[in-house]
N, C-alpha and C positions, 0 to 999 in steps of 0.2 A: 504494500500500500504506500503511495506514495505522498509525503508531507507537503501540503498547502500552506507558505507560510502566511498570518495572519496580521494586520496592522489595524490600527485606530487611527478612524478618521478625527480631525481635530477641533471640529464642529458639535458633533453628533456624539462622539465620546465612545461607539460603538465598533466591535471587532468585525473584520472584513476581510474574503483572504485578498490578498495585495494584486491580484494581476485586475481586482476590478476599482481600484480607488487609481486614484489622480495623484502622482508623486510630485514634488515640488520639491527642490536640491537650494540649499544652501552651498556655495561652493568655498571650501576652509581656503585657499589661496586669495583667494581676490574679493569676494564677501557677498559677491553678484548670487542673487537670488532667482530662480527660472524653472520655468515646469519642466520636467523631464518624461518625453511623450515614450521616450524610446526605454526607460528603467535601466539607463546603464552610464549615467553621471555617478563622478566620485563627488562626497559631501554630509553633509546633515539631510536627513530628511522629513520630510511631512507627509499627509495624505489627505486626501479630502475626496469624501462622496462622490460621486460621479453623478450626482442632480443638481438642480438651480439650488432647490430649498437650502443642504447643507452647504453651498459656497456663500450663499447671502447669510446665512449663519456664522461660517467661519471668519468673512468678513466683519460683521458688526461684533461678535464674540472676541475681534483679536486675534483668532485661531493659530494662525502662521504666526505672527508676532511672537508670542508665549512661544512658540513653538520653538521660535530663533532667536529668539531674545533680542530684536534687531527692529527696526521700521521695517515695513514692507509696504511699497505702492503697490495703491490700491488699482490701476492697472492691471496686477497681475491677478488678482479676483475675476476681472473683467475678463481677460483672456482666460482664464479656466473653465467662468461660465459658457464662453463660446463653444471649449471644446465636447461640450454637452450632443 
């Protein structure tokens, strides 16, 4: 049987296995924060639901902030939503 791993999205607070949530990379060299469509950035990372609901959640909640202890433009909310 093979292991699904599992992540929390940072909105919703709920466990997900990871190939269906939204990854978003902190990257430790240069600080540049970016969705990662393809799952194979080195960095910190986050996740967030794959619906409007939980990114306009994660957005007003701070979600990615907390997440990176960092500002994050809100732009990139925007682009995540898109990729809905």
């Amino acid at each position: 049987m093979k292991h699904i791993p599992m992540r929390m999205c940072v909105a919703c607070r709920e466990m997900h296995p990871q190939n269906e949530l939204i990854r978003i990379v902190r990257d430790n060299s240069s600080g540049e924060i970016k969705l990662d469509a393809d799952k194979k950035l080195f960095g910190r990372s986050a996740y967030i639901c794959r619906n409007t609901e939980c990114v306009k959640l994660a957005k007003k909640k701070r979600g990615l902030e907390r997440a990176f202890q960092c500002a994050v433009d809100g732009e990139l909310y925007n682009t995540a939503e898109d990729m809905m």
